[in-house]
Biopython code that builds the backbone (N, CA, C, O; Angstrom):
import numpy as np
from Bio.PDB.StructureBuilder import StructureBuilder

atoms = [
    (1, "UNK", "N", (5.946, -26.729, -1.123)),
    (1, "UNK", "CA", (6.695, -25.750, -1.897)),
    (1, "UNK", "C", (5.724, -24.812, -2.606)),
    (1, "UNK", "O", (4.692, -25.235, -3.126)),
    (2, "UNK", "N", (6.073, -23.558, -2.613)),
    (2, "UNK", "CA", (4.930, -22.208, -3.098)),
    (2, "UNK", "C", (5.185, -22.786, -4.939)),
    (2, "UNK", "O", (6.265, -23.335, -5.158)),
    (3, "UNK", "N", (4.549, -22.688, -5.710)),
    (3, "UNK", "CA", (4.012, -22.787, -7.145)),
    (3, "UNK", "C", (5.033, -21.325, -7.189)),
    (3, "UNK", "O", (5.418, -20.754, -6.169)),
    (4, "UNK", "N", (5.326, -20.927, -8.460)),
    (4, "UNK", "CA", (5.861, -20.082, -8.482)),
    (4, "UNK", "C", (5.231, -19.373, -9.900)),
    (4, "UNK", "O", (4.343, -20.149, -10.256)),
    (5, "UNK", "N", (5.270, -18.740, -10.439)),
    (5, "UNK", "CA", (4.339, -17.665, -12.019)),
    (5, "UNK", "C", (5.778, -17.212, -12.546)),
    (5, "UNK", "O", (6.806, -17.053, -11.888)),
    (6, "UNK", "N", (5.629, -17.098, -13.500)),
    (6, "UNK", "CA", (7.438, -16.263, -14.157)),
    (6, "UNK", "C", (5.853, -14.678, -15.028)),
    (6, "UNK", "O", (4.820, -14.703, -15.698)),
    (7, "UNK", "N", (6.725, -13.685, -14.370)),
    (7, "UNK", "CA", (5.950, -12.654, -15.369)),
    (7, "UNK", "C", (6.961, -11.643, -15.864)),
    (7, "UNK", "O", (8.109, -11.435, -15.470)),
    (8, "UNK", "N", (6.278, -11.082, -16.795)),
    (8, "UNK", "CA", (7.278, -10.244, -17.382)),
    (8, "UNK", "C", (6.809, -8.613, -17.475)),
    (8, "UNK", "O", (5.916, -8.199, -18.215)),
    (9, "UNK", "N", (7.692, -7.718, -16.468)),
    (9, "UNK", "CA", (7.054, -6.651, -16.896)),
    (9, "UNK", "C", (7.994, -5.624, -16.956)),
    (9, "UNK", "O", (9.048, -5.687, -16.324)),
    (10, "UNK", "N", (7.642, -4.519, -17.793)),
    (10, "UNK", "CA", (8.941, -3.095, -18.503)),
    (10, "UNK", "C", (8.576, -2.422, -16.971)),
    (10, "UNK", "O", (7.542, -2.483, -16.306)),
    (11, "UNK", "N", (10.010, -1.692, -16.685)),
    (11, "UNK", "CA", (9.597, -0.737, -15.231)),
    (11, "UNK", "C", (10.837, 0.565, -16.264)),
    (11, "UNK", "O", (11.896, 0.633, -16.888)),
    (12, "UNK", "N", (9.589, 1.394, -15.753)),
    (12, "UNK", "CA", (10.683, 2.989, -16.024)),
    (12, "UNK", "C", (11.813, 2.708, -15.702)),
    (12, "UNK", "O", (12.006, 1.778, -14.919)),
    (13, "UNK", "N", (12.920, 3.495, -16.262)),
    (13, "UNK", "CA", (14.351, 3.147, -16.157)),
    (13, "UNK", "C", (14.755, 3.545, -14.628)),
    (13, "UNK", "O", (15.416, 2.765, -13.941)),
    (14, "UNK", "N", (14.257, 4.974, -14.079)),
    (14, "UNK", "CA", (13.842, 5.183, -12.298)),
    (14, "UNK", "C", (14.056, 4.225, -11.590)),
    (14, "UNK", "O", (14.805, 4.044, -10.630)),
    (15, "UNK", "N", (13.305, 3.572, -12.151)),
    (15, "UNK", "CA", (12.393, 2.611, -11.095)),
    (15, "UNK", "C", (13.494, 0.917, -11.382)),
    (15, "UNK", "O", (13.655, 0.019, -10.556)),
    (16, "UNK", "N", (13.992, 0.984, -12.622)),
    (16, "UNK", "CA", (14.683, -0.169, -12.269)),
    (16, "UNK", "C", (16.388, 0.062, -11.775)),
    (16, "UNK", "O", (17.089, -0.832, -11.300)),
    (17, "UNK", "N", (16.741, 1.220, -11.979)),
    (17, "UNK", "CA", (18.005, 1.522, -11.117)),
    (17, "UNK", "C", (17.491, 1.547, -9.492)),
    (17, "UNK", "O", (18.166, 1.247, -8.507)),
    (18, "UNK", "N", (16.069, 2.004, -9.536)),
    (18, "UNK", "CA", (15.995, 1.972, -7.539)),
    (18, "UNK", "C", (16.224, 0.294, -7.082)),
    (18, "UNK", "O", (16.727, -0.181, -6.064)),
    (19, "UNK", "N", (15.668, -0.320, -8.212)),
    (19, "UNK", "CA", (15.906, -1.722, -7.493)),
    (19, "UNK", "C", (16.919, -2.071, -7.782)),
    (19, "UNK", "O", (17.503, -2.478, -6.778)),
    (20, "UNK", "N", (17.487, -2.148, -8.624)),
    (20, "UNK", "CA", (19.648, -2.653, -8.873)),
    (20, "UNK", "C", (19.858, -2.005, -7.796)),
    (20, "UNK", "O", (19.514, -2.805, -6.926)),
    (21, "UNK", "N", (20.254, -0.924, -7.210)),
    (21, "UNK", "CA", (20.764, -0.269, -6.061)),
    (21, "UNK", "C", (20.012, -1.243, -4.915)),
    (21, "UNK", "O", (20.576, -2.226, -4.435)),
    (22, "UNK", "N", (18.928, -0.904, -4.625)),
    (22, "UNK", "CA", (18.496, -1.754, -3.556)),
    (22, "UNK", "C", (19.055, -3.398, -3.192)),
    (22, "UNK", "O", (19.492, -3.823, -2.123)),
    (23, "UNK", "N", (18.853, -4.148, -4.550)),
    (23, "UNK", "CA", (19.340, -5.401, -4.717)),
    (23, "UNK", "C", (21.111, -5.914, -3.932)),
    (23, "UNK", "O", (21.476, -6.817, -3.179)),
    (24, "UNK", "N", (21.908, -4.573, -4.744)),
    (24, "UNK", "CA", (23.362, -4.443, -4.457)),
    (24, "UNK", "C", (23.533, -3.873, -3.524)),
    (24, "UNK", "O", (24.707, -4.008, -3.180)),
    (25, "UNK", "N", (22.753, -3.006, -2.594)),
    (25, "UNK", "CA", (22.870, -2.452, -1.055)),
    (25, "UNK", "C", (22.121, -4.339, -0.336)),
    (25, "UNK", "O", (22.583, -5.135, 0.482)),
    (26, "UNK", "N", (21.503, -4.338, -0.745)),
    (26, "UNK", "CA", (20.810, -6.167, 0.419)),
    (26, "UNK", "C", (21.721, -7.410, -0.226)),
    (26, "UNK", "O", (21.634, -8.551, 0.228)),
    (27, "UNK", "N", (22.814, -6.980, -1.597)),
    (27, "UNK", "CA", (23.294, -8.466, -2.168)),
    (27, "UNK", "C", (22.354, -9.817, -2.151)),
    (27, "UNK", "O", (22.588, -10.915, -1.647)),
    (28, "UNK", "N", (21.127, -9.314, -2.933)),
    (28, "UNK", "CA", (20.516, -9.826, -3.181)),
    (28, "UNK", "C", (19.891, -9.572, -4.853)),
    (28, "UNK", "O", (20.241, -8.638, -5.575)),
    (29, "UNK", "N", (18.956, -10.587, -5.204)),
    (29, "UNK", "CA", (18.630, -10.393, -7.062)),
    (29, "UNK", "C", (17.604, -9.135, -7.079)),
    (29, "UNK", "O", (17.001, -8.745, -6.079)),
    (30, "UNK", "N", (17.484, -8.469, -8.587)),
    (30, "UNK", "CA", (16.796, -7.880, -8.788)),
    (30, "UNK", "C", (15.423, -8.483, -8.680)),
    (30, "UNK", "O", (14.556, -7.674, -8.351)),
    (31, "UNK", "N", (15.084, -9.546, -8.853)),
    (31, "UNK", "CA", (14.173, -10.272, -9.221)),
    (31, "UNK", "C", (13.756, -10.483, -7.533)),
    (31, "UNK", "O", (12.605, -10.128, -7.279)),
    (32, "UNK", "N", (14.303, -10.847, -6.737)),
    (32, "UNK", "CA", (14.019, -11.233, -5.281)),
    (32, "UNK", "C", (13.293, -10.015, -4.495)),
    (32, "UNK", "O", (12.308, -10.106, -3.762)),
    (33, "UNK", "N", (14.320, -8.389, -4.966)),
    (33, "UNK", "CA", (13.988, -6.948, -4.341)),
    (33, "UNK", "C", (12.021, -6.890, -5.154)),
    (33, "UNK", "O", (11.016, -6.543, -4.533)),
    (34, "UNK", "N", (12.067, -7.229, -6.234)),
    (34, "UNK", "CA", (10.809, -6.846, -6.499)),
    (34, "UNK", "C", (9.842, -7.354, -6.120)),
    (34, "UNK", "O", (8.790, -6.721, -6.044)),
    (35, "UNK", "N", (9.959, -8.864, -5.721)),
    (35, "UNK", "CA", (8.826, -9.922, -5.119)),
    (35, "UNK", "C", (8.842, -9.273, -4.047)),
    (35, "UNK", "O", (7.713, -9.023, -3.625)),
    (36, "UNK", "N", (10.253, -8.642, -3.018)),
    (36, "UNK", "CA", (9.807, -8.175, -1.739)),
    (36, "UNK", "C", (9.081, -7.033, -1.619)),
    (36, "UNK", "O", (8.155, -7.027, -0.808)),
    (37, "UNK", "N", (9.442, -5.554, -2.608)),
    (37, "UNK", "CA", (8.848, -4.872, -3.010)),
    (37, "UNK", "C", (7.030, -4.679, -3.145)),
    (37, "UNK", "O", (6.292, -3.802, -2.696)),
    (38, "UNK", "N", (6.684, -6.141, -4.116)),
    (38, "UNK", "CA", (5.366, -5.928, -4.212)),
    (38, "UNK", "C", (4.871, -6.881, -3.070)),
    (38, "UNK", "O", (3.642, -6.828, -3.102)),
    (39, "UNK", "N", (5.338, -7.846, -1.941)),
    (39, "UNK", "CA", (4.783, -8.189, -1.391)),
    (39, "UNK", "C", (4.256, -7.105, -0.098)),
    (39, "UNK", "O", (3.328, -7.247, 0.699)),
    (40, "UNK", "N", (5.125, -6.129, -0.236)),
    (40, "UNK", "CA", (4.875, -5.057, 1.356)),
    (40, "UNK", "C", (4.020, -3.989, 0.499)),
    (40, "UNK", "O", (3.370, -3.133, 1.098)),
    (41, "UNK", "N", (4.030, -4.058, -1.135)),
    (41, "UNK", "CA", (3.094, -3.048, -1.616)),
    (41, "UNK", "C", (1.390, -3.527, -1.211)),
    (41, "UNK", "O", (0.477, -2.884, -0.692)),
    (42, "UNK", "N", (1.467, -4.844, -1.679)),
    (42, "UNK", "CA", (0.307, -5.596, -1.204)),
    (42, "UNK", "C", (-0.373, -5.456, 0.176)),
    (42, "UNK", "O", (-1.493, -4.954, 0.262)),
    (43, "UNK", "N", (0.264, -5.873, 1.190)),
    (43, "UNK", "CA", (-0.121, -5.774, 2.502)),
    (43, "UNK", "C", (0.374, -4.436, 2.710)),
    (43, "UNK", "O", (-0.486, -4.449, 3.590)),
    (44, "UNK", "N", (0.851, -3.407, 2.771)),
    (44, "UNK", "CA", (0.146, -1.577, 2.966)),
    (44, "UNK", "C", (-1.367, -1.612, 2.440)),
    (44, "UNK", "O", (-2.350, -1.190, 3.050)),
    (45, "UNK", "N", (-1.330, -2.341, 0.898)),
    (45, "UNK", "CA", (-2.644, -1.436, 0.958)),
    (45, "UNK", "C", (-3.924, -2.262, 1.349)),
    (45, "UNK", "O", (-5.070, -1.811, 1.378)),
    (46, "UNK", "N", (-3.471, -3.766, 1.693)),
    (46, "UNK", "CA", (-4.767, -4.485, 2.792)),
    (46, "UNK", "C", (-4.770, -3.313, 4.022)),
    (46, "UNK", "O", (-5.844, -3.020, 4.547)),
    (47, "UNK", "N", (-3.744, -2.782, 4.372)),
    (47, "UNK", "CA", (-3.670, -2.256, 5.628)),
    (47, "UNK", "C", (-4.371, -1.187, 5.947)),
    (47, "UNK", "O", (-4.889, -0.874, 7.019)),
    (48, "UNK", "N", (-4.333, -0.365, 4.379)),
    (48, "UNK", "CA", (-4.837, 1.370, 3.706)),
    (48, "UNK", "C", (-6.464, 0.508, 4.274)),
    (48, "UNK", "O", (-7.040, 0.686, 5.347)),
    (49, "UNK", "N", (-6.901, -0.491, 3.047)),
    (49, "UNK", "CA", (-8.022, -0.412, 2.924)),
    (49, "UNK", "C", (-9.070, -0.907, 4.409)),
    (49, "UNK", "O", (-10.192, -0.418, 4.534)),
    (50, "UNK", "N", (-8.544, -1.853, 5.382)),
    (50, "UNK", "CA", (-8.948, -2.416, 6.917)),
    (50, "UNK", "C", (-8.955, -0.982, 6.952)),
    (50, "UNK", "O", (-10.111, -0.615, 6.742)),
    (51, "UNK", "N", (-7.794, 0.494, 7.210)),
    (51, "UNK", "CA", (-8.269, 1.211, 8.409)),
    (51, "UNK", "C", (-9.746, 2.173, 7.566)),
    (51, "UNK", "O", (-10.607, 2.757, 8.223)),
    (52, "UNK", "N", (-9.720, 2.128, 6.243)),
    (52, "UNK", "CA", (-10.386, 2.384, 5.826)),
    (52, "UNK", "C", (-12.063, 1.892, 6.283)),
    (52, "UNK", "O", (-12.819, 2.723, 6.784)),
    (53, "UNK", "N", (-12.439, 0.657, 6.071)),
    (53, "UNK", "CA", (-13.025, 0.186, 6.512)),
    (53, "UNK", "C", (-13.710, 0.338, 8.252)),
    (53, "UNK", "O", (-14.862, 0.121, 8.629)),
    (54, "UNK", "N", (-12.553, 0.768, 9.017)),
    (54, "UNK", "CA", (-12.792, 0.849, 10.758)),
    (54, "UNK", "C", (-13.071, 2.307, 10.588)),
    (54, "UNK", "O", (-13.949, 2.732, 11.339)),
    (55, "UNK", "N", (-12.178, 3.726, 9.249)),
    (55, "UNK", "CA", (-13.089, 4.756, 9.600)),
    (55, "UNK", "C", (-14.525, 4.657, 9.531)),
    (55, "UNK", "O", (-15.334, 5.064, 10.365)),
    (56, "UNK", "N", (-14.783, 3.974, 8.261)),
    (56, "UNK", "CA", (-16.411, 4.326, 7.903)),
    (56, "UNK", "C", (-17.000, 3.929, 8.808)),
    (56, "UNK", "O", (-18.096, 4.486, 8.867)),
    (57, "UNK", "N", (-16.753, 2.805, 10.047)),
    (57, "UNK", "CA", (-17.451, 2.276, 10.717)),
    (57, "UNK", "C", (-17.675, 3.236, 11.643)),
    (57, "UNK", "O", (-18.778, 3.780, 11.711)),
    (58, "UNK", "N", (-16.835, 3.503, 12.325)),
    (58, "UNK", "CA", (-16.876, 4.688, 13.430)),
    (58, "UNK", "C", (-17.677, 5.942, 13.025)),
    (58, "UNK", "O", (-18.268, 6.772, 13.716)),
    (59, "UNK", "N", (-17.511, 5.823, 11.666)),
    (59, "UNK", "CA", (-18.300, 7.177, 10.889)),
    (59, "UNK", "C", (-19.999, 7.100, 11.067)),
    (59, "UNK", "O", (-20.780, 7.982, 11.425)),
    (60, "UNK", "N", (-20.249, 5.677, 10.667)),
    (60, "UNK", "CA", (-21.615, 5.071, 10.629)),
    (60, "UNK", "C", (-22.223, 5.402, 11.757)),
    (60, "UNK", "O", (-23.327, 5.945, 11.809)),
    (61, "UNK", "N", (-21.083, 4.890, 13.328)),
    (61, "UNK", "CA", (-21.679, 4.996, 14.753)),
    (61, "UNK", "C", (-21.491, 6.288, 15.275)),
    (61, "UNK", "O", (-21.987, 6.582, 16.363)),
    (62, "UNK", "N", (-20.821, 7.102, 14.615)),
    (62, "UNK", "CA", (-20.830, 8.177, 15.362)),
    (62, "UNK", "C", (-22.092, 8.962, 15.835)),
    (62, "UNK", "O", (-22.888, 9.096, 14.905)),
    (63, "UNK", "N", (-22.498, 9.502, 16.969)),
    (63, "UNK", "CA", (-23.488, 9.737, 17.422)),
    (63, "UNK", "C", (-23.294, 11.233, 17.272)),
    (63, "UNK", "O", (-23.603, 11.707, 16.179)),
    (64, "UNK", "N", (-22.719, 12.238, 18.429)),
    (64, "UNK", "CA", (-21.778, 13.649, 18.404)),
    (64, "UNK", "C", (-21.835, 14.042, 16.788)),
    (64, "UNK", "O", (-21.139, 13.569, 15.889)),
    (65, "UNK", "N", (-23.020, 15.189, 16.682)),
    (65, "UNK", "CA", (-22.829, 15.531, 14.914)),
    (65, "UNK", "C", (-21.025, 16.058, 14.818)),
    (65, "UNK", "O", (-20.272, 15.627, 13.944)),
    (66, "UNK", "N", (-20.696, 16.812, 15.644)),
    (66, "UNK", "CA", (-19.411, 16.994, 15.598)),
    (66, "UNK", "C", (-18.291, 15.747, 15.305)),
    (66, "UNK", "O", (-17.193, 16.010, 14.814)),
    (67, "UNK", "N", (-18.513, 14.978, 15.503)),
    (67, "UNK", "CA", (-17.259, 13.844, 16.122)),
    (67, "UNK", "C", (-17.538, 13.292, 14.501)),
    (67, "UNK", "O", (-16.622, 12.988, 13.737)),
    (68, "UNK", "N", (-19.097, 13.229, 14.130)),
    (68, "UNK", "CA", (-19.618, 12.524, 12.426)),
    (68, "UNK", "C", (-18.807, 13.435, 11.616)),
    (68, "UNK", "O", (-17.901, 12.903, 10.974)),
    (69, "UNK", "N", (-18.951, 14.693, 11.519)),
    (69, "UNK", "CA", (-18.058, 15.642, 11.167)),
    (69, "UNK", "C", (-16.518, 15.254, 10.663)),
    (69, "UNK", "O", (-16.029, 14.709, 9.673)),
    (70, "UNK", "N", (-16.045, 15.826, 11.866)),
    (70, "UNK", "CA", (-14.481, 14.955, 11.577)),
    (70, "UNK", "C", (-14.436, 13.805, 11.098)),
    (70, "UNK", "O", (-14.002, 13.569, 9.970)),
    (71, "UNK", "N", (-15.048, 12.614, 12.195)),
    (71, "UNK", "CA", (-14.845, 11.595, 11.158)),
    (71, "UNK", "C", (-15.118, 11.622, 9.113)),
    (71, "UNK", "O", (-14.391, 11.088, 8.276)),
    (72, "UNK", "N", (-16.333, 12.397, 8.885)),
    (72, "UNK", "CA", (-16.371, 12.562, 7.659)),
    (72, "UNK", "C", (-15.311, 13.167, 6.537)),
    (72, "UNK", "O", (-15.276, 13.004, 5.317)),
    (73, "UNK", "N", (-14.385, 13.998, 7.509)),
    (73, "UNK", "CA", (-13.948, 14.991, 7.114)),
    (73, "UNK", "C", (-12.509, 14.299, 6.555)),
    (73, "UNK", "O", (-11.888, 14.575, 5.528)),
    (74, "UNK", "N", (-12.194, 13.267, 7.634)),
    (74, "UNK", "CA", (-10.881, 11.944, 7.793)),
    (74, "UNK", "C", (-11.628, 11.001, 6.255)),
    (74, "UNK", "O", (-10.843, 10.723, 5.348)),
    (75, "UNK", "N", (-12.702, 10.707, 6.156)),
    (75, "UNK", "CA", (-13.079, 9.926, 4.903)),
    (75, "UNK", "C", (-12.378, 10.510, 3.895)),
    (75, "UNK", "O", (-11.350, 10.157, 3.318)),
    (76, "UNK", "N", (-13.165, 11.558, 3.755)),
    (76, "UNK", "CA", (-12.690, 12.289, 2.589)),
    (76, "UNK", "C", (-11.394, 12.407, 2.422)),
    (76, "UNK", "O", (-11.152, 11.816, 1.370)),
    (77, "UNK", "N", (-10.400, 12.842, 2.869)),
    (77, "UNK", "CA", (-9.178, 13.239, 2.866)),
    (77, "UNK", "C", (-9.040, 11.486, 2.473)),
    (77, "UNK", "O", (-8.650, 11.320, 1.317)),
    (78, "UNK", "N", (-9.254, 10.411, 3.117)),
    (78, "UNK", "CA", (-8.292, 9.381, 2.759)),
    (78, "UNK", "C", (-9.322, 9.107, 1.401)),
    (78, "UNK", "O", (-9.331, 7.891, 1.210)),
    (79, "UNK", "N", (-9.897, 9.575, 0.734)),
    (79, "UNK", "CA", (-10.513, 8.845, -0.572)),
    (79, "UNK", "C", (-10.014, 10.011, -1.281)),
    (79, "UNK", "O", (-9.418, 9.612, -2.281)),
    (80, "UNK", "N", (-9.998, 11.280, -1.198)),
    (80, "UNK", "CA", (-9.433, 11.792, -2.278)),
    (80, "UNK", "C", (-8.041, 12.702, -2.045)),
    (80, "UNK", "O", (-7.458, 13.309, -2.943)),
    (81, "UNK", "N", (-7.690, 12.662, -0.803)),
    (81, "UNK", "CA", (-6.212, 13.158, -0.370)),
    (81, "UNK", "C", (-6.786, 14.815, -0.199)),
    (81, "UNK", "O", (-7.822, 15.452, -0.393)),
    (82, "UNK", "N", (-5.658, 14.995, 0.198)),
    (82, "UNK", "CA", (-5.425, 16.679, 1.520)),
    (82, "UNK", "C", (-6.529, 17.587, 0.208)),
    (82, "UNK", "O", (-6.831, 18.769, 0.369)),
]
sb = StructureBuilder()
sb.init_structure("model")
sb.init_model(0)
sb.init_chain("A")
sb.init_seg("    ")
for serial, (resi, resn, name, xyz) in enumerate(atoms, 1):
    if name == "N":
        sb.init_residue(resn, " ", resi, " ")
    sb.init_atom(name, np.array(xyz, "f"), 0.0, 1.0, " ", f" {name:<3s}", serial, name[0])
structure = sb.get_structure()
């Protein structure tokens, strides 16, 4: 059986009507929508940071100053956006 943590945290009023709605569209708890919530927030951003990781690599090997280029160009944009 998973151990379970009780935490307590304030969410903008936004943000806790998106999950009552969500909860009452799945008839499921508020409390359940948010564990699911932050569990897919979690694994996106393992996901952000792996492809992150496979650009720089490709960046490292890139040979083609052009191809280093773009690839550099893809870094940037994902570390500081458009």
């Amino acid at each position: 059986m998973t151990k379970l943590v009780r935490r307590s945290v304030s969410l903008p009023v936004a943000v806790a009507n998106q999950v009552q709605r969500l909860a009452k569209k799945q008839r499921s708890s508020d409390n359940r929508v948010l564990v699911e919530l932050i569990e897919l927030g979690i694994e996106a951003r393992k996901q952000k940071e792996q492809a992150f990781f496979e650009l720089a690599q490709r960046f490292r090997a890139a040979c083609d100053p052009a191809e280093a280029k773009r690839l550099g160009d893809e870094l940037g944009r994902s570390v500081f956006g458009e």
